[in-house]
N, C-alpha and C positions, 0 to 999 in steps of 0.2 A: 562221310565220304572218304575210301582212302585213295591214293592216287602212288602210282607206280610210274616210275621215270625209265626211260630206257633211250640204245642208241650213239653211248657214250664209245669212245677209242682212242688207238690212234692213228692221227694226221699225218700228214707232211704239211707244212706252210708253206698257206696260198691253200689248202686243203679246204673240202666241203663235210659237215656233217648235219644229220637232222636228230634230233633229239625228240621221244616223243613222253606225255605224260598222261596217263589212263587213266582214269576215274573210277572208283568203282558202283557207282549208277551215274545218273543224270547228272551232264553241271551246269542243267540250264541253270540251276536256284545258285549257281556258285557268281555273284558280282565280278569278283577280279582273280584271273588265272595268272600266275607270274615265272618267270625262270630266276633262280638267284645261283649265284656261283662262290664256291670258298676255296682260292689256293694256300697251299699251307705256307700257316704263318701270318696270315691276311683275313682281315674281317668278313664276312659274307655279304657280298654286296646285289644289291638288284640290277638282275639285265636288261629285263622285259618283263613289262607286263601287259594284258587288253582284260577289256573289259566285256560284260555280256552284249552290249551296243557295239563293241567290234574296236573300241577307242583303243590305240597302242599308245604305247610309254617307250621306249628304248634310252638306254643310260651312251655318254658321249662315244664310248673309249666302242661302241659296237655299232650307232647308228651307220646305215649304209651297206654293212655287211652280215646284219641279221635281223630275222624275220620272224616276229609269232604271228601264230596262228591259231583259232582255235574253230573246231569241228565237231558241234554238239551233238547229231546224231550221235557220232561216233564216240563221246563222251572222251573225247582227246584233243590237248594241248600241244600244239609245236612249237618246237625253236629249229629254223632253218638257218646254219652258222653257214657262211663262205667267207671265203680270206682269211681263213684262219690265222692263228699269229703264234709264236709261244705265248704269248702272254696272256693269252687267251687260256692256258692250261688251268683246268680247276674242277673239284667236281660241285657241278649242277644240278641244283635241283629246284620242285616244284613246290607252288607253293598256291592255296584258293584260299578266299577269303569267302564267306557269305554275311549274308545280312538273316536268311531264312534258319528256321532252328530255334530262334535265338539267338544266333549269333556263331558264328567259329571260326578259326581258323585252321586249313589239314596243310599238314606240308606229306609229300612223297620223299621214297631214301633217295639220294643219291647216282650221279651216275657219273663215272669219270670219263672226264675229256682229257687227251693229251696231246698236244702239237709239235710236235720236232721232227728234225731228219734223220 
């Protein structure tokens, strides 16, 4: 499966954006869909992730101001950011995990976020 991230920019703070990330077939068989972000200079950390039951995950620094989602017909993953922040600056990306296959894990490239005035 490959998956393709899109929906990145930029903001102003206090700013809204939605990020979205496309599969290229089905994800029902994908377990865990996640967002992960790398501002430079800084490790890649995990934002969000849900699972095929619908379970979210959200890391501290975003609970409250962001939202996955995911949309199997449509074989797409959301991140809906509000409130944006500077710090929130970073590019985004996706990331599924399955259990079917054998096993894998696909990340998608990239897509930058930017927040300032």
């Amino acid at each position: 499966v490959q998956l393709q991230a899109s929906g990145g920019g930029l903001v102003q703070p206090g700013g809204s954006l939605r990020l979205s990330c496309a599969a290229s077939r089905s994800i029902s068989s994908i377990d865990v869909l996640g967002w992960y972000r790398q501002a430079p200079g800084k490790q890649r950390e995990l934002v969000a992730h849900i699972t095929n039951d619908g379970i979210t995950y959200y890391a501290d620094s975003v609970k409250g101001r962001f939202t996955i989602s995911r949309d199997n017909p449509k074989n797409t993953v959301y991140l809906q950011m509000s409130s944006l922040k500077p710090v929130d600056t970073a590019v985004y990306l996706c990331r599924g995990v399955s259990s079917y296959d054998g096993g894998y894990t696909t990340w998608g490239q990239g897509t930058q976020v930017t927040v300032s005035s």
